[in-house]
N, C-alpha and C positions, 0 to 999 in steps of 0.2 A: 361497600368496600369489603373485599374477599378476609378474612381470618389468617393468621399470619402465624408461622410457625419458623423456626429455626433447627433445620435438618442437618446432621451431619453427616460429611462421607469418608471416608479414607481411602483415597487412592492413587496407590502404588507410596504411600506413606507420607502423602500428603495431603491435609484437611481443608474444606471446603465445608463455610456455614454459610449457606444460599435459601433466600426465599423461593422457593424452583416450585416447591409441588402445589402448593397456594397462591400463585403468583397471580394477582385478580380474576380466580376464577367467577367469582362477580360479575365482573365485568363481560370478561370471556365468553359466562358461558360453559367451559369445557364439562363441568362437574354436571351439567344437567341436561336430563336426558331429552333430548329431541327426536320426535316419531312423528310418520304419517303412516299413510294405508298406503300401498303400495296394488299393483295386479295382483287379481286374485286373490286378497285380503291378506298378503303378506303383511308383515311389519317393517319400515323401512327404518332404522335407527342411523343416525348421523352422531350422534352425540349419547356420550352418557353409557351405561353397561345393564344388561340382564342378567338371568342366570349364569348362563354361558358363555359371555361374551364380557370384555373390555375395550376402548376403546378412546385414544386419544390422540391429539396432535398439536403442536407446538411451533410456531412461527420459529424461527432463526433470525437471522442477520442481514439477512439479504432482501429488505422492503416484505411484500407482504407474500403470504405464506401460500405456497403453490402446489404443498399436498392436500389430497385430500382422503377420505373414508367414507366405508359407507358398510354396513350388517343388513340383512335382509332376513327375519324368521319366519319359515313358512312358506318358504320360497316355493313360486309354479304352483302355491295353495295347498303343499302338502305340508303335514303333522312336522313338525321337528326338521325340516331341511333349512340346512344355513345358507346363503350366497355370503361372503366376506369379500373385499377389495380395499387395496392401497394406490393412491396414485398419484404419482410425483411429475410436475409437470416444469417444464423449462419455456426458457427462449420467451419473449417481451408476453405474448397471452397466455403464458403456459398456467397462470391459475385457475383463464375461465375455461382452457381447454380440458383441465384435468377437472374441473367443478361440470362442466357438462361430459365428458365422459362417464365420472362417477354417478350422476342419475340416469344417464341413456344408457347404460350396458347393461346394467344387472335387466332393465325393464325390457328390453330387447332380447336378452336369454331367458326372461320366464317366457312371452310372446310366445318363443319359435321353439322351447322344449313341450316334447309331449309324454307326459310322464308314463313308463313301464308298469302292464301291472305287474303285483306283488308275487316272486317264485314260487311257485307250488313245492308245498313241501317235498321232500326230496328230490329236489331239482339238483343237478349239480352245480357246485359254487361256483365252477371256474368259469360253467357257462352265463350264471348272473353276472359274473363280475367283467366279461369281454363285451355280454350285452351294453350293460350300463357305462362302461366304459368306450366304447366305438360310440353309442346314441352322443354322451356329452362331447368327446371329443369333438366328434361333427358339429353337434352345437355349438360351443366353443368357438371354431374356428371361424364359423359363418357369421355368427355375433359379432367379433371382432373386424371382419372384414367390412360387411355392411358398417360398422360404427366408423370406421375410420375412413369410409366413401359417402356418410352422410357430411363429416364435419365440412368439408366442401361445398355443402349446403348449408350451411350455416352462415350469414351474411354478418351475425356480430362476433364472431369467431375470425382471428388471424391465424390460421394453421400453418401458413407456409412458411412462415420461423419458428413456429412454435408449437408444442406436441406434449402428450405426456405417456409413461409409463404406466404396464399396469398388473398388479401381481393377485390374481384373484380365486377362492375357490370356492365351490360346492361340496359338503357334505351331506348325503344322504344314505342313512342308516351307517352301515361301518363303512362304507364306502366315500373315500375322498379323491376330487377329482383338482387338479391343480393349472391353470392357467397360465403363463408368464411372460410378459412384451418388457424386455426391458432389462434392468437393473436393480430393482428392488428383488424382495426375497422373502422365501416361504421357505420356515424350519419345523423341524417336529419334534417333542418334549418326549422322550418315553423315556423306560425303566429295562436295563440291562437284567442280564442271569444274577446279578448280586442287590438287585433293588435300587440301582443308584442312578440318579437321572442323568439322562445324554441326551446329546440333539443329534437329530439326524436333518441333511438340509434336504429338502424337497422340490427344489428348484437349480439352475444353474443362472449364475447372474450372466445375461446376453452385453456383452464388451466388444467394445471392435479386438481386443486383445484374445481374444478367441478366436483360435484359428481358423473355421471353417465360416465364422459371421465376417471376419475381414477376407479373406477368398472371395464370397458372395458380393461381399462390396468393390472387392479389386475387380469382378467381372465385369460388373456393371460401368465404370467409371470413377467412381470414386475413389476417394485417397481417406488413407491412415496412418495416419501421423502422431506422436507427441512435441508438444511446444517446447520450447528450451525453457521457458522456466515450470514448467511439471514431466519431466522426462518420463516419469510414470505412468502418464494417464494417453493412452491413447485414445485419438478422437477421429469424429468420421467430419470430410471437408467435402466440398462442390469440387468436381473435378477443376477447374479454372477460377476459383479465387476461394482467397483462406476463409470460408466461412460456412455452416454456423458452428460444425469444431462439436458432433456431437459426443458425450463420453458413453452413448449406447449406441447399441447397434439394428436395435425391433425398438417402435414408437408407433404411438399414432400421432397423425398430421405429420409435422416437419416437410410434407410435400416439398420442398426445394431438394429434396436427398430421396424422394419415391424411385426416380428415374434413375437412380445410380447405389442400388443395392440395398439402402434402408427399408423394412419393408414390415407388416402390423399383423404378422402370425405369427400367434405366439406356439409356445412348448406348451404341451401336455404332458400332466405327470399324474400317474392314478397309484393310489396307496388303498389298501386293506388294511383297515385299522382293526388293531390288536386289546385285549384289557390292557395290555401294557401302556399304551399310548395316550397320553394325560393331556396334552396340546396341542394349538400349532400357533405361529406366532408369525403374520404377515407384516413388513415393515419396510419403508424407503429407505434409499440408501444416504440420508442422514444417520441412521443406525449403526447399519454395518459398516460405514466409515470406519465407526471407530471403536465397536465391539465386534468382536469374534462370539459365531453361532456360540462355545461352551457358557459364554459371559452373558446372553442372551439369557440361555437356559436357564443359567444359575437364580437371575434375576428375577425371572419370574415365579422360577420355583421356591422362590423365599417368602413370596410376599402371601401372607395371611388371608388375606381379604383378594377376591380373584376379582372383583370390578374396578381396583386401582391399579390392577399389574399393568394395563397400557400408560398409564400415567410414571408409576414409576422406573417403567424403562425408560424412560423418554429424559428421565431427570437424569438418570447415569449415564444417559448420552450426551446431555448437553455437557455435565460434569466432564468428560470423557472430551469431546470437542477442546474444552476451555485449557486441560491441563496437556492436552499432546501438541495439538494444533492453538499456543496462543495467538498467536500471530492470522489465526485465519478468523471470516466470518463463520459461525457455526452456523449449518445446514437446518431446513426442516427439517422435521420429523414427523412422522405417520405411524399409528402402532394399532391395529387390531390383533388381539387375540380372543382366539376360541377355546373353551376349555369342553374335553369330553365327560367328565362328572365332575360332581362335587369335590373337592379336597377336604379329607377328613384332617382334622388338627393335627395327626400324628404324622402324616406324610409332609408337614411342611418344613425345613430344616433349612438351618443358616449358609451361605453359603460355603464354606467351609466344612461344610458336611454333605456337599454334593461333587459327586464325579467330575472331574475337568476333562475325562478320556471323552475323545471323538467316538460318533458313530456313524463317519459318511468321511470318503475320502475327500470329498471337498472343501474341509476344516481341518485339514492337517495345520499347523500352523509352522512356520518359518521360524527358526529361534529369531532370526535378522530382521523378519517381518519383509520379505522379498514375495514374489510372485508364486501361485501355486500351480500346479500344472494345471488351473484349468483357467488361472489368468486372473484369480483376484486374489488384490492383496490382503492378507491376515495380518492385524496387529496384535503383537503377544502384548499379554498386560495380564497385572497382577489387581482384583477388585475384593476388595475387603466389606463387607454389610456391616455397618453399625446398625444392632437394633435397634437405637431411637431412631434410627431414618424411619422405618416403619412406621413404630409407634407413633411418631411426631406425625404424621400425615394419617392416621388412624383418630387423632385427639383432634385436630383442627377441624377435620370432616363431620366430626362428632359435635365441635361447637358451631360450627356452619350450619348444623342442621337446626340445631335447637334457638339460632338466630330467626331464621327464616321461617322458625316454628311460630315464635314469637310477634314476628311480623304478619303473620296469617291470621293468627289471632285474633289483633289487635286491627284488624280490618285491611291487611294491606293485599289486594288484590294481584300485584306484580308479580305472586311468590311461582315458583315454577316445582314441579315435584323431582327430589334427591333422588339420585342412584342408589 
């Protein structure tokens, strides 16, 4: 039985004492770290955080938990290359479609990449960066196509209601290469001209509410619609009956919707990372439901210890679900982040001491919390950090440890090794 703390939140000026960040990770699992070897003697990490990495995910309300994650160090066998992915899966198999996407894509993109060698010095940059950039592209796309015309081969797999998204990248050296089928979302953590952290979003969330994804669907057949009772959320249907009513518009599987515009090519998005540039934060859209990219940022960039920060966004999401949406079931959630060094103790600050300014026109936010011009909704909200929420999950983890130290000790073979 997991160690029990009593966290508190404030938000938008009302308090919440929730067992959220300990909640039987015993049981779970979440807190400990799970690896194998992977091609080419990667590291495949499912669970748990390294230097650079956090990672976590949290069932919701809706039976059992249909995202999933997956970190890769060393990816294709080289020194320091990351593979990250999130994937959120729907429709009655969409757990084990997104639990077998999540092990067959990253291992199907080490496969079929062949790594560039290293630029001879004085090479020009712009010509490393189109190289490396057109190679994974190409990779990318071929990865996802072949993955989403194997699951058709898969005889314990139901794809043709059921699919999942998938928001995934590579970094290698400054160079980051971004992926995205779907609705889930990839942001970036840096520091403006005045030192104050901002996101910038590195992805566009794929919506039938996107005008050129619902085109592509109206060609083929299909219809776009919202229901009467969620006016907001447009969904992709079968040309001739109301079903299965997707709220994305790029999946893999959902084969009942192939033939009528849905289709498993995702966006590429390549960035030049900067010193400025401190993270990125890959997450389903359990998340962004109900935080906005600044709120994202903020969270992360509070937390002290960088192998909890997926765990405790995850907590201010659910918080977040529970006080906007009472009335609904709260979503999964999926959180991998990557951090590009260490955080030095001085750089870490409350959130009220970080920028709420945007740095990507696609986090404008709506005072009204209405539609953006590129079709998703921003919820403005106000999130306040109590520092014991920190600390309260810093002391728990702390007595968690020295439990299961005890128990090692004292001969009990079970024990599994802490993040």
């Amino acid at each position: 039985m997991g160690a029990c703390c009593s966290a508190e939140i404030r938000y938008k000026g009302r308090r919440h004492e929730k067992d959220e960040l300990e909640d039987r990770d015993e049981a779970d699992g979440h807190s400990d770290n799970v690896t194998s070897i992977g091609h080419n003697g990667a590291i495949i990490r499912l669970q748990g955080s390294s230097s650079f990495t956090s990672m976590y995910t949290r069932k919701g309300k809706k039976a059992i938990n249909q995202d999933a994650m997956t970190v890769w160090e060393n990816f294709t066998g080289e020194k320091n290359v990351f593979f990250c992915g999130v994937f959120d899966g729907h429709g009655p198999s969409g757990h084990k479609v997104a639990r077998h996407v999540c092990d067959a894509l990253p291992l199907k993109l080490s496969k079929m990449h062949r790594p560039q060698p290293r630029p001879r010095a004085g090479a020009r940059k712009d010509s490393d960066k189109d190289n490396r950039h057109k190679q994974w592209e190409a990779d990318f796309i071929k990865a996802f196509q072949e993955m989403d015309e194997d699951l058709t081969t898969v005889d314990s797999l139901d794809s043709y209601c059921s699919g999942t998204t998938a928001v995934t990248l590579v970094k290698q050296d400054h160079h980051l290469i971004i992926s995205n089928l779907g609705d889930s979302r990839a942001i970036l953590g840096t520091r403006d001209n005045k030192n104050q952290l901002i996101p910038v979003q590195l992805t566009v969330d794929l919506k039938p509410s996107v005008q050129t994804e619902a085109e592509r669907i109206a060609k083929h057949g299909g219809r776009v619609f919202a229901m009467e009772e969620e006016p907001n959320v447009q969904r992709v249907w079968m040309p001739d009956h109301d079903c299965p009513g997707l709220a994305m518009s790029r999946a893999f599987g959902d084969f009942c919707l192939k033939d009528n515009g849905l289709i498993s090519t995702p966006q590429i998005f390549y960035r030049t990372l900067t010193p400025k540039d401190e993270f990125v934060v890959l997450a389903t859209d359990g998340v962004w439901d109900v935080l906005s990219n600044n709120e994202v940022i903020q969270i992360i960039g509070s937390v002290k210890r960088q192998s909890i920060a997926a765990k405790v966004l995850v907590y201010y999401a659910v918080q977040a679900w529970r006080t906007k949406y009472p009335g609904s079931k709260v979503d999964d959630c999926a959180v991998v982040c990557l951090f590009f060094k260490k955080r030095p103790p001085s750089a870490t600050g409350t959130l009220s001491e970080v920028s709420v300014q945007s740095a990507s026109h696609l986090d404008v936010p709506d005072p009204k919390g209405k539609k953006t011009e590129e079709g998703e909704t921003v919820i403005n909200s106000d999130i306040v950090v109590d520092p014991k929420t920190i600390e309260e999950v810093h002391r728990a983890n702390t007595y968690k440890r020295s439990r299961m130290s005890r128990h090692k000790t004292s001969g009990d073979s079970g024990g599994v090794t802490q993040c």
